[in-house]
C-alpha positions in Angstrom: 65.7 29.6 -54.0 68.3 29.8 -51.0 67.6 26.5 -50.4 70.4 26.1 -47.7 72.9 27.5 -50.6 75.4 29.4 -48.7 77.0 32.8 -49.3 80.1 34.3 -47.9 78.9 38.2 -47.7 81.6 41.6 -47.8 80.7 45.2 -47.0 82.7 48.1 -47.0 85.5 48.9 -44.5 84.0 50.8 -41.8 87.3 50.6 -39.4 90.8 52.1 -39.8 93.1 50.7 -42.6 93.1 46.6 -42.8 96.0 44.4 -43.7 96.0 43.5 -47.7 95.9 39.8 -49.4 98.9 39.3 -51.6 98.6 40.7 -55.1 98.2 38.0 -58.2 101.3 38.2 -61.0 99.4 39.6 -64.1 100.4 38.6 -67.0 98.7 39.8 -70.1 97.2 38.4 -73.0 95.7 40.2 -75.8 92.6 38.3 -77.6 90.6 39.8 -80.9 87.3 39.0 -80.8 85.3 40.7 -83.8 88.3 43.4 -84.6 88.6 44.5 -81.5 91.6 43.8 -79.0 90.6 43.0 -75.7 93.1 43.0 -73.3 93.0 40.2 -70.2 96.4 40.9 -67.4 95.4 37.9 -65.4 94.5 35.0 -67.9 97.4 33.4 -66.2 95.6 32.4 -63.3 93.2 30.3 -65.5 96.4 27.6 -64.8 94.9 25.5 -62.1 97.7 23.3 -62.5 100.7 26.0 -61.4 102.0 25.4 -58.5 102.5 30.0 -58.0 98.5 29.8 -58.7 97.5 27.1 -56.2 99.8 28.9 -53.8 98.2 32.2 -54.8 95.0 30.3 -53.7 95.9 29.2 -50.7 97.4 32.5 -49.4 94.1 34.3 -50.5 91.6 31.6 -48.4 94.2 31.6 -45.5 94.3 35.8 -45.1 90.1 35.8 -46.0 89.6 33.4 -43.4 91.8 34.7 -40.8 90.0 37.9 -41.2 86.9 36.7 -40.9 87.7 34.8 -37.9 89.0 37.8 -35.8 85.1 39.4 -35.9 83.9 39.3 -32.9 80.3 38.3 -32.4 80.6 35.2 -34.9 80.6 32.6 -32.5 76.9 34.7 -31.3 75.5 34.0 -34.9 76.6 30.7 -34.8 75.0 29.9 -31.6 71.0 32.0 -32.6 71.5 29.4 -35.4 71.9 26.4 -33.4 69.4 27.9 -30.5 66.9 27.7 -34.2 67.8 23.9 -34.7 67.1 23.2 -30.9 64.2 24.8 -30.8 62.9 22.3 -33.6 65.0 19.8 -31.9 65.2 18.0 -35.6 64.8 19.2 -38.9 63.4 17.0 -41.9 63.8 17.5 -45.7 64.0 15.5 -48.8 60.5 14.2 -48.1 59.3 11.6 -50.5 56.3 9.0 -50.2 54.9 6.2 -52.2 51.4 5.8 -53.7 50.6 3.3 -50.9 51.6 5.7 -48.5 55.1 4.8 -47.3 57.1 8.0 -46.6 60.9 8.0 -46.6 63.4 11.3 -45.9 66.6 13.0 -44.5 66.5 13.8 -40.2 69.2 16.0 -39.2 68.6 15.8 -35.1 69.8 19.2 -33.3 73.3 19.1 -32.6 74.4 16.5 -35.3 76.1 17.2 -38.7 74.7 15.0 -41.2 71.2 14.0 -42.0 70.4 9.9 -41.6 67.7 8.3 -43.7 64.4 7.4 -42.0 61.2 5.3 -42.8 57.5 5.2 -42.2 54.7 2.8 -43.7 52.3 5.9 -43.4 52.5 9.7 -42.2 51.3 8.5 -38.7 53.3 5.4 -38.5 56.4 4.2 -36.2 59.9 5.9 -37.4 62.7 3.4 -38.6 66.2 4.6 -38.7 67.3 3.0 -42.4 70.5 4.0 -43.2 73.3 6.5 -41.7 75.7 7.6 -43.8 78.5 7.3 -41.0 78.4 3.3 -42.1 79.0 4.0 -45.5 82.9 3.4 -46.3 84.1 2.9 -42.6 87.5 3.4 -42.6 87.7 6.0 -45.1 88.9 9.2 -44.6 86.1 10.9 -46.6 82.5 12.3 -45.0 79.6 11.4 -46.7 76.5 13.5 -46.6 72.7 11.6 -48.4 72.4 13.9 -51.3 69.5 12.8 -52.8 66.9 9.5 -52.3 64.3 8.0 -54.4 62.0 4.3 -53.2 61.0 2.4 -55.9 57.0 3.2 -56.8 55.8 0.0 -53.8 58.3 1.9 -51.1 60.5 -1.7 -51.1 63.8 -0.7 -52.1 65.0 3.1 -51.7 68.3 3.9 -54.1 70.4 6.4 -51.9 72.8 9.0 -53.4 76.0 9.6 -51.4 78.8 12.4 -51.6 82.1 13.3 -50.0 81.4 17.2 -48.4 81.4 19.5 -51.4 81.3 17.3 -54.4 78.7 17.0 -56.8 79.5 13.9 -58.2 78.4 11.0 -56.1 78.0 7.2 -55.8 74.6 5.3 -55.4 73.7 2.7 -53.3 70.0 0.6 -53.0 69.0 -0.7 -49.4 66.1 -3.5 -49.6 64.1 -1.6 -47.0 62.3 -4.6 -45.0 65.4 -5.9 -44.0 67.7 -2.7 -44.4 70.3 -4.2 -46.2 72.6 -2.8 -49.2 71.8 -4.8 -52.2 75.0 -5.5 -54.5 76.0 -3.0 -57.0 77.4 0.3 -56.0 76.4 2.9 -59.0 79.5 5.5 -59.6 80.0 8.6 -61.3 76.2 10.0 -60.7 75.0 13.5 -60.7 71.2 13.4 -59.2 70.8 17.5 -59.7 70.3 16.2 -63.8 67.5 14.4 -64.0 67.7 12.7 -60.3 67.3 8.6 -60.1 64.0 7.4 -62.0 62.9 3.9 -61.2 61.4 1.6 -63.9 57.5 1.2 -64.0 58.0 -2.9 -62.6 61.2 -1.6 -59.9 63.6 -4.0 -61.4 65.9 -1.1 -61.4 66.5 2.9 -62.2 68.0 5.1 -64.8 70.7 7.9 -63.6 72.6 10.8 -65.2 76.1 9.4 -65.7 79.0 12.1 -65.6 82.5 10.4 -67.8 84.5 12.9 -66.5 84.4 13.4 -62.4 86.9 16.3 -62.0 85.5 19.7 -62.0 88.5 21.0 -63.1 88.8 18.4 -66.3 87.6 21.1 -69.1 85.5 17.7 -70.0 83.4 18.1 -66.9 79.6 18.3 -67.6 80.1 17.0 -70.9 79.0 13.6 -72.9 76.3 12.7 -70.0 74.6 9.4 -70.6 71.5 8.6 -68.8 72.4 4.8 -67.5 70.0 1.9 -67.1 70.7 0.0 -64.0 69.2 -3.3 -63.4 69.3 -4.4 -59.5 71.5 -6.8 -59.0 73.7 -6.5 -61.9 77.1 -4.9 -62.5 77.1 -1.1 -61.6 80.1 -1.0 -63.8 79.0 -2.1 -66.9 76.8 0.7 -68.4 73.5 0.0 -70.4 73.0 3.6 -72.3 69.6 4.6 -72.7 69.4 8.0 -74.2 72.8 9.4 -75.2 74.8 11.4 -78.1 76.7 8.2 -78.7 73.4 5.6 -78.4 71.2 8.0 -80.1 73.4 9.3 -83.3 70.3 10.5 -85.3 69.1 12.9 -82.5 72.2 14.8 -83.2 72.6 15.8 -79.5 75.6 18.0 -78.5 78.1 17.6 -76.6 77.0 19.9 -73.5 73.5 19.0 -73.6 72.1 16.7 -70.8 69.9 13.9 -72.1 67.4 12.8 -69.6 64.7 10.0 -69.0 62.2 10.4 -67.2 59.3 8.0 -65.6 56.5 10.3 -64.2 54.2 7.3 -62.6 53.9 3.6 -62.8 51.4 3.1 -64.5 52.1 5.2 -67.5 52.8 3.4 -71.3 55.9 5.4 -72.1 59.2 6.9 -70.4 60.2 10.5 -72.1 63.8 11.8 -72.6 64.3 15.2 -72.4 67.4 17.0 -74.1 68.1 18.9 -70.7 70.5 22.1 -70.0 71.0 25.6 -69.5 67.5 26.6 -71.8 64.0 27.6 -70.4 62.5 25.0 -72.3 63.5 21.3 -74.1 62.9 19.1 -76.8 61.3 16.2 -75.8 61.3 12.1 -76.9 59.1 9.1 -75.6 58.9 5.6 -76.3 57.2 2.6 -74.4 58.9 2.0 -71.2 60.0 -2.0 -72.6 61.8 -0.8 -75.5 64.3 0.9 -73.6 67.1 -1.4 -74.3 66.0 -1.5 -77.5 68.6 0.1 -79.8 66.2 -1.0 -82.6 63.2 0.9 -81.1 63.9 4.7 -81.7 63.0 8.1 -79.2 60.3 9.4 -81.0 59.6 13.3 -81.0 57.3 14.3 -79.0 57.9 18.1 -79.1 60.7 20.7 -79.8 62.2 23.4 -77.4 60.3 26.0 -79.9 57.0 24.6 -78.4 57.5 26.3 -75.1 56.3 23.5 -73.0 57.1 23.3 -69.7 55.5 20.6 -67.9 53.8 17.6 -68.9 51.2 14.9 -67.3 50.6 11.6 -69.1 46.8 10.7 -68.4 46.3 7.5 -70.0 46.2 9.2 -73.5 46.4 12.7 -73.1 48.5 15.2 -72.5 48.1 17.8 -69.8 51.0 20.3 -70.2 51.8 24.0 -69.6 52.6 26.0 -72.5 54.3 29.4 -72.8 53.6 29.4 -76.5 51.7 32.8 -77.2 51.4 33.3 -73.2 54.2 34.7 -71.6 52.6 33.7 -67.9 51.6 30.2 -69.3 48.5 28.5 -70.0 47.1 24.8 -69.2 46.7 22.9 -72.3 45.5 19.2 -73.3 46.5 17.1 -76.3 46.5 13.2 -77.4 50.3 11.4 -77.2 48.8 9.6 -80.1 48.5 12.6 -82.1 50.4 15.1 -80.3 49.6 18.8 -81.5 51.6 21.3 -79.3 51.3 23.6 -82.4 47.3 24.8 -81.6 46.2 22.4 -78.5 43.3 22.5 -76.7 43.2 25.3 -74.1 41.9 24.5 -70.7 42.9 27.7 -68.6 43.8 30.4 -70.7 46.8 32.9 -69.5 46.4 35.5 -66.8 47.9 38.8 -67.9 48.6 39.6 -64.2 50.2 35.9 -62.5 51.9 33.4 -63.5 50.8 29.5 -63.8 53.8 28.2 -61.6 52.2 24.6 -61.0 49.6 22.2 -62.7 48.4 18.4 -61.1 45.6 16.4 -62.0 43.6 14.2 -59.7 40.5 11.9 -59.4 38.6 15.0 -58.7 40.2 17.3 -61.6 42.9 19.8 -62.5 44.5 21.7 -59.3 46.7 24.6 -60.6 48.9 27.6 -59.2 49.0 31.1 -60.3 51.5 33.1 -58.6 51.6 37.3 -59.0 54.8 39.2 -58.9 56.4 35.8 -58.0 55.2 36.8 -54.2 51.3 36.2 -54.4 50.6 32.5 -54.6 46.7 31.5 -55.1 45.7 28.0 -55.6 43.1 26.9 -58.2 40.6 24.1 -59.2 39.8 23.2 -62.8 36.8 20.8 -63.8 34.5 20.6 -66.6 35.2 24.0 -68.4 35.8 25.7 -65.0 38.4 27.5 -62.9 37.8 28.0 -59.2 39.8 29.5 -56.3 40.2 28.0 -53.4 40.6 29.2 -49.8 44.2 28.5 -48.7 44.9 27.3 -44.7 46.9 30.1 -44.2 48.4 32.9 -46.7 51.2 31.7 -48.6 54.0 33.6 -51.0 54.8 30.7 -52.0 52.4 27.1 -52.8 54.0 24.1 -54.2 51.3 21.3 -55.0 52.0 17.5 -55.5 49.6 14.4 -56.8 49.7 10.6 -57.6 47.8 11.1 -60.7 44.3 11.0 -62.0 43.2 7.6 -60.1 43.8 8.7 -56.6 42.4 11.9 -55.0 45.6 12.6 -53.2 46.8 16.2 -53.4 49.3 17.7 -51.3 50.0 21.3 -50.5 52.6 23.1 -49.0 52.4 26.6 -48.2 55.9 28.6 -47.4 56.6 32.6 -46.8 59.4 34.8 -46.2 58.6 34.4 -42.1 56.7 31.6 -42.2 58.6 28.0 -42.9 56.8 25.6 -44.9 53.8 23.8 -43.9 52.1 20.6 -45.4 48.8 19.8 -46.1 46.4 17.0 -47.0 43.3 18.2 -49.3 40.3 16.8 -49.2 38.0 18.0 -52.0 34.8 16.5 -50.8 35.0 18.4 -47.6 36.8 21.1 -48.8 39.0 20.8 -45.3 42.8 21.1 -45.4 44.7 18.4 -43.3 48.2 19.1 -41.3 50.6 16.3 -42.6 54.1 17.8 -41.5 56.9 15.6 -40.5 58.8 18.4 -39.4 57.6 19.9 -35.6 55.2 22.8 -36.0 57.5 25.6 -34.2 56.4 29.3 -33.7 59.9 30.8 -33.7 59.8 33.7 -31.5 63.2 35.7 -32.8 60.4 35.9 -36.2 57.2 36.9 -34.7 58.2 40.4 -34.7 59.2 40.7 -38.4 56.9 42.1 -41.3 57.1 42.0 -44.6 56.1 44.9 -47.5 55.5 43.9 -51.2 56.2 46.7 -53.5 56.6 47.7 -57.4 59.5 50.3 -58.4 60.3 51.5 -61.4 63.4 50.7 -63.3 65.7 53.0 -65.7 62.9 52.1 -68.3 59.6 53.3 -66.0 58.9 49.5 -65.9 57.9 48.1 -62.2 59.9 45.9 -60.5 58.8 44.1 -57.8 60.6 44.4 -54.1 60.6 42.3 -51.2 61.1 44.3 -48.0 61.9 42.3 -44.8 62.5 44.5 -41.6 61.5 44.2 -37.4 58.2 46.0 -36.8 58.9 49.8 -36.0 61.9 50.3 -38.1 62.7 53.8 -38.5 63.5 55.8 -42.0 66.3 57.4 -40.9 68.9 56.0 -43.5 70.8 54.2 -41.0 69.7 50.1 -41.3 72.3 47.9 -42.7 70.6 46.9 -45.9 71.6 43.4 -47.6 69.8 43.7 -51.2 69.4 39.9 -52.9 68.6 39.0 -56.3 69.7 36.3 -58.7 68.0 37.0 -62.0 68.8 34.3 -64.6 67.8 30.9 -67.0 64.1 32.1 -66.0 64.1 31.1 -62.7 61.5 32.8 -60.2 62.5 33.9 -56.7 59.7 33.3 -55.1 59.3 33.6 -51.1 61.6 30.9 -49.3 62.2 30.2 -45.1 65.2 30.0 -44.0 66.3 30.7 -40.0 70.0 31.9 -40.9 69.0 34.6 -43.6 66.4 36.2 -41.3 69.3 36.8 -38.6 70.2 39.2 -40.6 67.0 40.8 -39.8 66.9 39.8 -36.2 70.0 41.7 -35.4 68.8 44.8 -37.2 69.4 44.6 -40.5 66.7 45.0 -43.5 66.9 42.4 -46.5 65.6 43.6 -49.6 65.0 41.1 -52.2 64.4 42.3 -55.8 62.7 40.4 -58.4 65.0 41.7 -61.6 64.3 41.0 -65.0 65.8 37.8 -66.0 63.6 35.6 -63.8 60.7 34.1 -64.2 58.8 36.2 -61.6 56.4 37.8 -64.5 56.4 34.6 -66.9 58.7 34.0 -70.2 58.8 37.8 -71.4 60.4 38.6 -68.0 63.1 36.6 -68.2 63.6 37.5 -72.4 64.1 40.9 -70.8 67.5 40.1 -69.2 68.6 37.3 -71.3 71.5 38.0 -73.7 71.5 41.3 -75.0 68.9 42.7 -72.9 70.9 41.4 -69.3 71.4 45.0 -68.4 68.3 45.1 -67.6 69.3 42.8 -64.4 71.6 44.9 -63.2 69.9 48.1 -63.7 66.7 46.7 -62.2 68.6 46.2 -58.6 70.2 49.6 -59.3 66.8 50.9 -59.4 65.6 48.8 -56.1 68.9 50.0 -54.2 68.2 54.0 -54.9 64.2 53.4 -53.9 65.3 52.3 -50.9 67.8 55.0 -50.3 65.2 57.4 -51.4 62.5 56.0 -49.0 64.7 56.2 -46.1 65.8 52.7 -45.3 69.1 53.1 -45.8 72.0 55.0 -47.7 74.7 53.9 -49.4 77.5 53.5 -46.5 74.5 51.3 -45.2 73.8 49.3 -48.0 75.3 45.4 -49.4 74.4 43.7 -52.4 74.3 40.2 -52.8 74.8 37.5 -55.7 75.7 34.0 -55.7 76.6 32.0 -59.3 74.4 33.8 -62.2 73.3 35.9 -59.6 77.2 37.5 -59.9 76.7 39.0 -62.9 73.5 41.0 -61.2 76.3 41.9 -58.2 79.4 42.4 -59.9 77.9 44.8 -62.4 75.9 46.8 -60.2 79.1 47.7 -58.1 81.4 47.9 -61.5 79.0 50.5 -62.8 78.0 52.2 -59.4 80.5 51.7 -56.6 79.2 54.7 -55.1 75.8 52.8 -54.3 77.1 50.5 -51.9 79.4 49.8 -49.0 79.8 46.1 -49.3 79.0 43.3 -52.4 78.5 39.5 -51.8 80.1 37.4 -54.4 79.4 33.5 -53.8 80.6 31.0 -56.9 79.8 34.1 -59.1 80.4 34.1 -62.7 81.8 37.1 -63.7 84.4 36.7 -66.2 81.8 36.0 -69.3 83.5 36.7 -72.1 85.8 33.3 -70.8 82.8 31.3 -69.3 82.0 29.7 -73.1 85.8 27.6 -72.3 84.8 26.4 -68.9 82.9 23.2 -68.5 79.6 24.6 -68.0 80.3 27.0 -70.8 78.8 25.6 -73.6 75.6 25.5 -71.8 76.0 28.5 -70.4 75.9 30.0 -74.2 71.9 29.1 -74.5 71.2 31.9 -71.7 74.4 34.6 -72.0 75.3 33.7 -75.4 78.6 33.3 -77.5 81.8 35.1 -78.8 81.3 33.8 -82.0 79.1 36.2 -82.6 79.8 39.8 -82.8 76.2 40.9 -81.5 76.8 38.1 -78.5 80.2 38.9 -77.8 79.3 42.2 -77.3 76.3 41.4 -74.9 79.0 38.9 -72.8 81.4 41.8 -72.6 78.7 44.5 -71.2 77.9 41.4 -68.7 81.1 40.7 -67.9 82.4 42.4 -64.7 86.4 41.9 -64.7 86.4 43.8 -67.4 84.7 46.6 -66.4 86.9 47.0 -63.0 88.4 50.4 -63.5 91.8 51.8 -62.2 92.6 53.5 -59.4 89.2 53.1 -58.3 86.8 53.2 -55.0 85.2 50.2 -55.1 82.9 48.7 -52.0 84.4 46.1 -49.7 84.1 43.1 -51.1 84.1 39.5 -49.9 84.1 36.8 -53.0 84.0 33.3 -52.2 84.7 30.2 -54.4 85.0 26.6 -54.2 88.1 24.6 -55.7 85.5 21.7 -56.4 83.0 23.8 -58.4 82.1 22.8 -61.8 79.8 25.1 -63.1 81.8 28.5 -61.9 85.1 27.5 -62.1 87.9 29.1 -59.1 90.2 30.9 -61.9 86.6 32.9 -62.6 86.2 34.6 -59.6 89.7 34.2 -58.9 90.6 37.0 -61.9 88.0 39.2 -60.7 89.5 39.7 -57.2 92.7 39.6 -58.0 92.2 42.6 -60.6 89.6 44.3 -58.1 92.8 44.3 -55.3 94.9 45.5 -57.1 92.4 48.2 -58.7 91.0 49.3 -55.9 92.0 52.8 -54.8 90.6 52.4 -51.5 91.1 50.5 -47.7 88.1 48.6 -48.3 88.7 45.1 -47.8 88.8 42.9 -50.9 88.9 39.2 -49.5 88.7 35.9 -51.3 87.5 33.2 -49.4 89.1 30.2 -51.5 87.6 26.4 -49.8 89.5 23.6 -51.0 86.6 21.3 -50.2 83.9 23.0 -51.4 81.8 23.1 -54.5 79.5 25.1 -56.3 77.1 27.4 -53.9 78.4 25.5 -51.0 76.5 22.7 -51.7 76.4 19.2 -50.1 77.6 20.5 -46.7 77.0 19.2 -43.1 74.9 21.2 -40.7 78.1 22.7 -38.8 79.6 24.1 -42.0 76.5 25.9 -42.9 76.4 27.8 -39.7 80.1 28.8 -39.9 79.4 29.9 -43.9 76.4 31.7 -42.5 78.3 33.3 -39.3 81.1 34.7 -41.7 78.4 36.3 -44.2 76.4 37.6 -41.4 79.4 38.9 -39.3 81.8 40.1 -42.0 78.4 42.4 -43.3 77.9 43.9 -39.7 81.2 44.8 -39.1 81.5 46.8 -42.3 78.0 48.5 -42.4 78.9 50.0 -38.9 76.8 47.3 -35.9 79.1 47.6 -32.9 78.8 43.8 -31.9 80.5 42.8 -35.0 84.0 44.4 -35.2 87.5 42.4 -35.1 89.5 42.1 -32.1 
């Protein structure tokens, strides 16, 4: 879930009384939404385009920054992270390989700041350097980073996705990969985070998501999305719309939603377009891969969002899919595309009651499936002829994704991650039942780890239900209430926080702190029901749920409140902001990262009207009323102790946009009754979640959080100068 997503952390003030950002200028506006007046003092700051605002900005990055550079020990946590990356000596991601066994991805080498693309013809095959990013637009004053990559199904010609540093929106280019070369044709205005870059079954080209409108800011942003056909070779400019509210009038699409195509192998009759956004589950389309241009030929239904479906696999005729419908944790179904029947299908594996199926793929040799309990406890299955097996893992995993070619190749991959343990790849071979090492990435025991454990536990919520607890900590802690505590959550759209690796976020362990991760309701940790349980007008739940975690951990002896953070990046900000609105006592510190916390306004900002399907509307009085419980700048309070807090926002974000956050702290500062430090860390050149940086930026993002939380919850090697 981290994923290299970057948060800028805050904890309270443990020091003597700290200089004080400038206040905002409020000035009020009263709305009536349902008969009631709600008042809101700093709509004014929703101007992006006023000059005192963007000065306001400025001021408020410059003093947050400042701050956060006069703590000493930051340069230390910059350096453990870089000793991690030389210890690896590179680091690979973005792994993707063909069916003939070509395998393409992203090497960042220790020391450099942006990832080049590299080549094999097979996992044990000589390395090619294919493209470095450096190369692409020499003489601009722009830094492109590879954002995303996808080779055409025979590995001949890769399509690369390029950024500038902190933007979503990016340009594509396609290298002939035998004799490296750019091919002609430069694709613009592409998003690959919707529906990435899907190449047509015979590679004469791929289909993109196509973003009109390129500046976050334009309230336009995210909205009218086409998915584009582009044919190699021809004019990137001129746009051949395959699936869009404009092409496809009869499908009455709105304007938010995101309308995807996708090609799932080769081989397959048909390419499916999914009507893609902020919902758990979509409607779905399909027609034969040749009609796409078409207009003639129409999408044909396949199945509606009410179906529950959430994955599907085209086997010549049928249908493998999971299915939430009637099973919260999901169950494996079959059915014909010829005669699809999502309605009553036939059941292959039947829900478990006590884990989730996370994961289906289907091979020569049958149906491999995951089942995951408590979003922690990841077991791996095997269904053929009527029958489920388990099978015997390499090594214990949290966390098991699972990969295939399809049903005429007995290729399955399987990678196995934990909370300590980073993610290792394997090659299964059914026959033998033997697991094969295929990492790309340098096996590496990382001593600064091998001293961590980690607990799994249930606690009960405001309601008596259990909510499961992830408890990271150095071996022979000691319950005495005095451990820096960073609690993590992010509980929204369904999504399941299951066990990730990442170097930076165990520091905070390494140099004595204890992460607690909780899985709140609102994820997907214990199937559809547990995320209907904070969606909407049950989202309290969220909130409460990591109240709950916080005091168990308090009670137990971990920490105390003068000890403990909290910590929420985007939807994850209504979790954090309402926790410390409705119990400031409980913590010394909150971490706010792109957080949306200004609901009752998110339905106006670009992302808004997608953001409606999970959090819901104004326009109705029930909703409104959920949005407003949800909605932490209004519940700041006067003349109140509130924790330190540290937001952080990115001028380029388009889903949270800066005047959201940016009304929160300027309300909390000038609220807040206390010396605790209310910075906001405003980036000009950043976007949502600090995504699409270089490596450097990533350490200095992680060096604030890590720093900034030290230095408030008390550790002596990180106070300022």
């Amino acid at each position: 879930m981290l994923k290299r997503i970057f948060f800028i952390l805050s904890l309270a003030s443990c020091s003597s009384q700290v200089n004080k950002p400038p206040l905002a200028e409020s000035i009020k506006t009263v709305d009536l939404y349902h008969g009631k007046e709600l008042e809101d003092p700093y709509r004014n700051l929703e101007n992006l385009e006023d000059s005192l605002v963007v000065d306001w900005l400025k001021k408020q990055g410059d003093f947050a920054f400042e701050t956060l550079n006069k703590i000493q020990g930051k340069q230390r946590l910059i350096d453990l992270q870089k000793g991690y990356g030389k210890e690896k000596s590179y680091f690979i991601r973005s792994v993707k390989n063909t069916s003939n066994g070509k395998y393409f991805y992203l090497k960042t080498i220790a020391g450099d700041d942006i990832a080049k693309l590299y080549f094999r013809t097979s996992i044990d095959g000589k390395e090619v350097l294919l493209f470095d990013p450096v190369q692409f637009e020499l003489g601009s004053d722009s830094t492109y980073i590879i954002n995303y990559i996808k080779p055409d199904w025979e590995g001949e010609k890769i399509a690369v996705s390029l950024s500038k540093q902190g933007d979503e929106i990016s340009k594509v280019i396609t290298i002939d990969v035998f004799s490296k070369k750019v091919l002609s044709g430069i694709v613009k205005n592409c998003n690959p985070n919707f529906g990435g870059i899907q190449w047509l079954p015979d590679n004469s080209g791929f289909i993109y998501q196509f973003f009109p409108k390129v500046d976050p800011k334009d309230p336009s942003y995210g909205l009218h999305t086409k998915a584009i056909l582009y044919s190699i070779g021809e004019n990137a400019d001129e746009l051949h719309e395959v699936f869009s509210k404009s092409n496809n009038p009869n499908l009455k699409l709105k304007d938010e939603d995101f309308p995807i195509v996708q090609v799932y192998t080769d081989s397959d009759q048909y390419v499916f377009g999914k009507v893609s956004g902020a919902s758990s589950f979509k409607d779905m389309y399909y027609k034969k891969h040749e009609d796409l241009l078409l207009n003639q030929s129409e999408w044909k239904l396949l199945y509606r969002e009410s179906d529950m479906v959430n994955k599907i696999i085209l086997d010549d005729q049928d249908l493998i899919f999971l299915s939430a419908k009637n099973a919260s944790n999901f169950q494996i179904c079959k059915t014909s595309i010829l005669q699809p029947n999502f309605k009553s299908p036939q059941v292959l594996v039947s829900e478990d009651k006590d884990a989730v199926v996370s994961d289906v793929e289907i091979t020569k040799d049958g149906i491999f499936y995951v089942c995951v309990k408590n979003g922690v406890e990841a077991k791996l299955y095997h269904y053929r002829n009527g029958v489920s097996k388990e099978l015997k893992l390499p090594i214990p995993s949290g966390n098991i994704q699972i990969s295939s070619k399809g049903s005429k190749y007995d290729y399955l991959k399987i990678t196995c991650t934990g909370w300590t343990k980073s993610p290792t790849s394997y090659l299964y071979n059914f026959k033998t039942n033997k697991y094969k090492q295929t990492n790309l990435n340098l096996t590496i025991e990382y001593p600064a780890f091998e001293n961590l454990e980690v607990k799994e536990v249930e606690v009960p919520s405001h309601d008596g239900v259990l909510i499961p607890l992830s408890i990271i900590y150095k071996k022979g802690i000691k319950k005495n209430g005095k451990n820096p505590t960073l609690f993590f959550s992010y509980g929204s759209y369904g999504g399941a926080l299951n066990p990730f690796f990442d170097s930076s976020f165990l520091t905070w362990v390494t140099e004595g702190g204890v992460l607690a991760i909780a899985h709140v309701r609102g994820g997907g940790e214990k199937g559809e029901a547990w995320h209907k349980a904070g969606f909407k007008t049950t989202k309290p739940n969220t909130w409460k749920d990591m109240i709950a975690c916080t005091e168990h951990m308090i009670q137990k002896g971990y920490t105390k409140p003068e000890k403990s953070a909290i910590w929420g990046t985007s939807a994850g900000g209504i979790m954090a902001g309402r926790a410390i609105t409705e119990r400031p006592d409980l913590y010394a510190a909150a971490v706010l990262y792109s957080p949306s916390l200004n609901l009752v306004r998110s339905e106006i900002q670009p992302n808004g009207l997608n953001s409606v399907k999970e959090f819901g509307t104004v326009k109705i009085k029930e909703e409104f009323e959920a949005l407003l419980e949800m909605d932490s700048y209004h519940h700041i309070k006067e003349n109140t102790s509130y924790p330190a807090t540290l937001i952080a926002a990115g001028v380029k974000d388009g889903r949270v946009v800066v005047w959201d956050p940016a009304k929160f702290a300027a309300r909390l500062q000038a609220s807040n009754s206390s010396d605790n430090p209310i910075l906001f860390a405003v980036d000009f050149e950043s976007g949502h979640g600090g995504m699409n940086n270089g490596a450097l930026k990533v350490y200095e993002q992680f060096a604030n959080t890590l720093s900034f939380a030290f230095w408030q919850t008390g550790h002596p090697d990180y106070q300022p100068e």
